[in-house]
C-alpha positions in Angstrom: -7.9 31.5 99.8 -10.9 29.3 98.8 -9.1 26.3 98.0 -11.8 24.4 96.1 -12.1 27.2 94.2 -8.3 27.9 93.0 -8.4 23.7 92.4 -11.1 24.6 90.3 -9.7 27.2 88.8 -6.1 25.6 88.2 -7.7 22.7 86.7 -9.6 24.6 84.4 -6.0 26.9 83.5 -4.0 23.3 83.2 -7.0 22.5 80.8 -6.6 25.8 78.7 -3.1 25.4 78.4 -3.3 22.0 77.1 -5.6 23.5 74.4 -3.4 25.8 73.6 -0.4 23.6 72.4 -2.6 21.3 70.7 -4.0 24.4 68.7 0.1 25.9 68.1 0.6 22.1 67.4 -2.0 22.1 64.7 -0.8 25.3 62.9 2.9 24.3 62.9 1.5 20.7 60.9 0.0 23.3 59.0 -4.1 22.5 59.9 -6.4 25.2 59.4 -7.1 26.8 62.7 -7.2 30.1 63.4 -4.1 32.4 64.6 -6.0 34.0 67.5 -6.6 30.1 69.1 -2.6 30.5 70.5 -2.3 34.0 71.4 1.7 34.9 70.4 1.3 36.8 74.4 1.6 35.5 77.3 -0.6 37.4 79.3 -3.2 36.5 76.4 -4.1 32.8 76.4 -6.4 31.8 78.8 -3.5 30.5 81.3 -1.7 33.6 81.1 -5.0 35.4 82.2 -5.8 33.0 85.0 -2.0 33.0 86.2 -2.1 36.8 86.4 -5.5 37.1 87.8 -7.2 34.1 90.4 -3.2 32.5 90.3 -1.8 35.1 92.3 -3.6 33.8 95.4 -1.1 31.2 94.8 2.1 33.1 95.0 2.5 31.8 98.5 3.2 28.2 96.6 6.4 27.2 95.7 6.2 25.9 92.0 3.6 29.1 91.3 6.3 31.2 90.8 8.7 29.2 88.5 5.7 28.8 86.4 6.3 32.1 84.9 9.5 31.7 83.9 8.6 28.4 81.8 5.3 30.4 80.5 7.1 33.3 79.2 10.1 31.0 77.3 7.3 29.1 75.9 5.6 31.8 74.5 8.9 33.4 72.9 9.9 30.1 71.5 6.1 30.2 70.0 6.8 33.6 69.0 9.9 32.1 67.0 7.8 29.6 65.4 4.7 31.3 64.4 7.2 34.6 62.8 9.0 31.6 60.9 5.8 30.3 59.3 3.8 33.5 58.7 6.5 36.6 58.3 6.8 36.0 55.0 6.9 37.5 52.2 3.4 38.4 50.6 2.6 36.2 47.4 2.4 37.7 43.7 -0.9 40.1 43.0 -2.1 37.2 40.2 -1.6 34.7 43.3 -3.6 37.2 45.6 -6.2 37.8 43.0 -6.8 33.8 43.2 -7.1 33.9 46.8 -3.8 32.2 47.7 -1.8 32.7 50.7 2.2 32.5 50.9 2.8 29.1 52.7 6.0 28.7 54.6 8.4 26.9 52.3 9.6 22.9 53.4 13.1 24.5 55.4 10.5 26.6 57.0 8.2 24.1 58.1 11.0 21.6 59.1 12.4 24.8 61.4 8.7 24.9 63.1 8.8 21.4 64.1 12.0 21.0 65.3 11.5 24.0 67.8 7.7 22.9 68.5 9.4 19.5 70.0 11.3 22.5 72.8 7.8 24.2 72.9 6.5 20.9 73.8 8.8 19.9 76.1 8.3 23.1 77.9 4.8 22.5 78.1 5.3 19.6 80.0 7.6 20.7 82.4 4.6 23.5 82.9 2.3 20.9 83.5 4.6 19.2 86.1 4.2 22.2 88.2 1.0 22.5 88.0 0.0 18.9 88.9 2.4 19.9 91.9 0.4 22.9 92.7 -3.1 20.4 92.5 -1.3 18.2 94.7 -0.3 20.9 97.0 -3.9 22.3 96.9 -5.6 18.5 97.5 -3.7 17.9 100.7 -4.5 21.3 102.1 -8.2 20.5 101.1 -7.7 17.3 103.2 -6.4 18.9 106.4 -9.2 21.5 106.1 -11.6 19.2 106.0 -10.5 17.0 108.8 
């Protein structure tokens, strides 16, 4: 394994996962972004990708693997959210005809920020592990190089 590289790489994925909570964060406070900027599957942000592709040269590591666990939960528990604010029901064909979406209703949005503080919370925990791999990856860096 190239370790540069998979720094590289895992700083880059600790990066894209980052984004992708401030973008659930965002739709959950009910800013306009769009859906497909938090993919509802894991294996279809841009962590999920890079954990399943260039990550499993890390497998060896021990935090890689109980990132999964963590990643998976946090996507179910986004899954959760995002079904709570747009499974609903569709609004009236006069309020279609004016262009209006159905908007998740106060009990609704009060439900998607109390489980986004979890989702959050999970996040961090990921990014504990990851700043443990980076860690683990710097100080093999360092003995390489000496």
């Amino acid at each position: 394994m190239d370790t540069q590289k998979a720094l590289l790489l895992l700083r880059d994925a600790r990066q894209a996962h980052r984004q992708w909570v401030v973008h659930a964060r965002a739709l959950v406070q009910g800013l306009p972004i769009k859906k497909e900027s938090v993919p509802l599957e894991p294996t279809h942000c841009d962590f999920g990708r890079w954990y399943y592709s260039y990550g499993q040269d890390l497998l060896s590591l021990p935090e890689f693997s109980s990132i999964e666990v963590l990643h998976d939960e946090l996507h179910l528990l986004y899954m959760q959210i995002h079904s709570g604010l747009f499974q609903q029901e569709k609004p009236s064909l006069m309020a279609r005809m004016l262009g209006q979406k159905a908007q998740p209703d106060l009990q609704q949005r009060k439900k998607a920020l109390q489980d986004y503080k979890q989702l959050d919370m999970i996040s961090r925990m990921i990014i504990s592990k990851i700043d443990k791999l980076i860690a683990q990856l710097e100080s093999m860096t360092k003995i390489q190089n000496t």
